[in-house]
N, C-alpha and C positions, 0 to 999 in steps of 0.2 A: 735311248729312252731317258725320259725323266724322273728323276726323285718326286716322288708325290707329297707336296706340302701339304695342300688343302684339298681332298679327297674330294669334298664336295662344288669346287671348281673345277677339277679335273673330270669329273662325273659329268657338271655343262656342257661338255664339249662332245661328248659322243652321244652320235644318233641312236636312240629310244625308239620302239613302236608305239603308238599313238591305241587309246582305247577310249570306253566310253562307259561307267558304270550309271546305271540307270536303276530304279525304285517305284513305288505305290508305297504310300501309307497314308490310308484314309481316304481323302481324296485329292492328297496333294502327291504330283508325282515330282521326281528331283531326278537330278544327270549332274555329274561332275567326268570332266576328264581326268585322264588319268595317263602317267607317263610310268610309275611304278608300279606295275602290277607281272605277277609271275603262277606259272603252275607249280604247286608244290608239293604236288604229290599227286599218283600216276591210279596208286590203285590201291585204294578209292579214291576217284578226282576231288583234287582241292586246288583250289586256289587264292593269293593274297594279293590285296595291293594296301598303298598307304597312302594316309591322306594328313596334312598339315591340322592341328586345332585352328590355325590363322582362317580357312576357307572355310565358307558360311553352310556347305554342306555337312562339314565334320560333326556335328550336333544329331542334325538327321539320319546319318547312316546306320550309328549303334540301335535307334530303334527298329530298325526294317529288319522283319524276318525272314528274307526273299531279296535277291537280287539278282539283275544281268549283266552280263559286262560282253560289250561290240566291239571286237579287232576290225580298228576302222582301216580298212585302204586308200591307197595313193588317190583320191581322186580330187577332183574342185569342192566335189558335193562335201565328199568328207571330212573334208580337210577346214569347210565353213562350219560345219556340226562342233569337229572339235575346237574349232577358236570359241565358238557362240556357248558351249557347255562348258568353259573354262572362264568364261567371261564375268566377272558382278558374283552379283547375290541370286542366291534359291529365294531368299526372302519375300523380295520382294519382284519375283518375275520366274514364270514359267520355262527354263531354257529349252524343254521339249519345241515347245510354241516358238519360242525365237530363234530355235533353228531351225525349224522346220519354213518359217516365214522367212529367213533368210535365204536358204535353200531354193525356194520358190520366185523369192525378187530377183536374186541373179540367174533366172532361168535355169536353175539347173536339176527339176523336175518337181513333180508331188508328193510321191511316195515316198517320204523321206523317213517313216516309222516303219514296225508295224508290231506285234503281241506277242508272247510269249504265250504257251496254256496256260499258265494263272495271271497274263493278261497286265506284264511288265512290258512295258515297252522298248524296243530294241532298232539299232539302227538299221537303216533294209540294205541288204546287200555286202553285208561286211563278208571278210572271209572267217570269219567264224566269231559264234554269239552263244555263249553259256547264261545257261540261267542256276541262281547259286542259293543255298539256304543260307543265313548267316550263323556260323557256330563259333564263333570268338574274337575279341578285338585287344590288342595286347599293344601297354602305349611300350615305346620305343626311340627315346631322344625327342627330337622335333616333330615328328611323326607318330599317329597310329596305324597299325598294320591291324589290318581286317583283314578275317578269316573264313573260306566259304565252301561248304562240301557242293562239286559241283552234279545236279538235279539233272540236266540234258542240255542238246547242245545239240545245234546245227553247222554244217560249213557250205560256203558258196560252191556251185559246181563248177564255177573254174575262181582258183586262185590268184588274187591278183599283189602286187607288191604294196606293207604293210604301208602307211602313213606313219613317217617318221617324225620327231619333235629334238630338236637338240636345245636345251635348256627349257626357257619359256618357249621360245618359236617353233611352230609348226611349219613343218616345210610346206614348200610347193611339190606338187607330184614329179617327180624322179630331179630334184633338186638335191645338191651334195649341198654340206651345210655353209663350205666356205664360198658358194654362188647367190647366198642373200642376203 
């Protein structure tokens, strides 16, 4: 084993499960990916993740009083969701719409959303998708960590293996990370 110099290079290197928080406010809906994200508490469910001020969603998250977050899985489908919701600006472009249109160019089906009851949209098919109030945001170094008492929550009837990211990169479905 290694002396850890830079924590946060050593952190690059190991595989992450891949997620997908997702929003309404108003009429504008937003998605960022997300690589940090954790449950932190069992009972009453909560959960956190964290988001850079550099990404163009970090402005919009503190307002939304509601969100969902989609454990995406290994798949083609997913794995373009999460590239396309990590991609650019919320500003200036719909990521729902652009992955779901992505989704769809490379044939890899239609249904690529679908609702929450109060109507947050979530990715279809994940192995599991909470829907969260947001009760605090707590800044923390380079980083905000957003805080969310979780509301309910579905899981797929069969579980399949999570969609991994090691740094920036999103892997390929059942891809080890020193294969791409």
């Amino acid at each position: 084993m290694h002396p850890l110099e830079d924590i946060s290079k050593a952190y690059s290197k190991v595989p992450v499960p891949v997620a997908v928080a997702t929003w309404v406010d108003g009429d504008t809906e937003g998605a960022i990916t997300l690589g940090w994200f954790e449950m932190v508490s069992a009972d009453p469910p909560y959960i956190a993740f964290s988001v850079s001020p550099k990404r163009s969603s970090f402005t919009a998250i503190p307002k939304v009083k509601q969100f969902a977050i989609s454990y995406l899985c290994s798949t083609e489908a997913h794995k373009l969701i999460g590239k396309k919701c990590a991609a650019g600006s919320s500003y200036d472009r719909n990521k729902i719409e652009m992955a779901s249109a992505a989704v769809k160019e490379a044939g890899l089906g239609d249904a690529v959303w679908t609702r929450t009851a109060s109507g947050i949209p979530v990715v279809a098919e994940c192995n599991l998708t909470l829907e969260c109030e947001m009760v605090d945001a707590k800044e923390l170094g380079d980083h905000s960590l957003f805080y969310g008492k979780v509301l309910s929550g579905r899981t797929a009837e069969v579980i399949r293996p999570a969609l991994m990211a090691v740094g920036p990169r999103i892997l390929s479905p059942g891809a080890l990370p020193d294969e791409e």
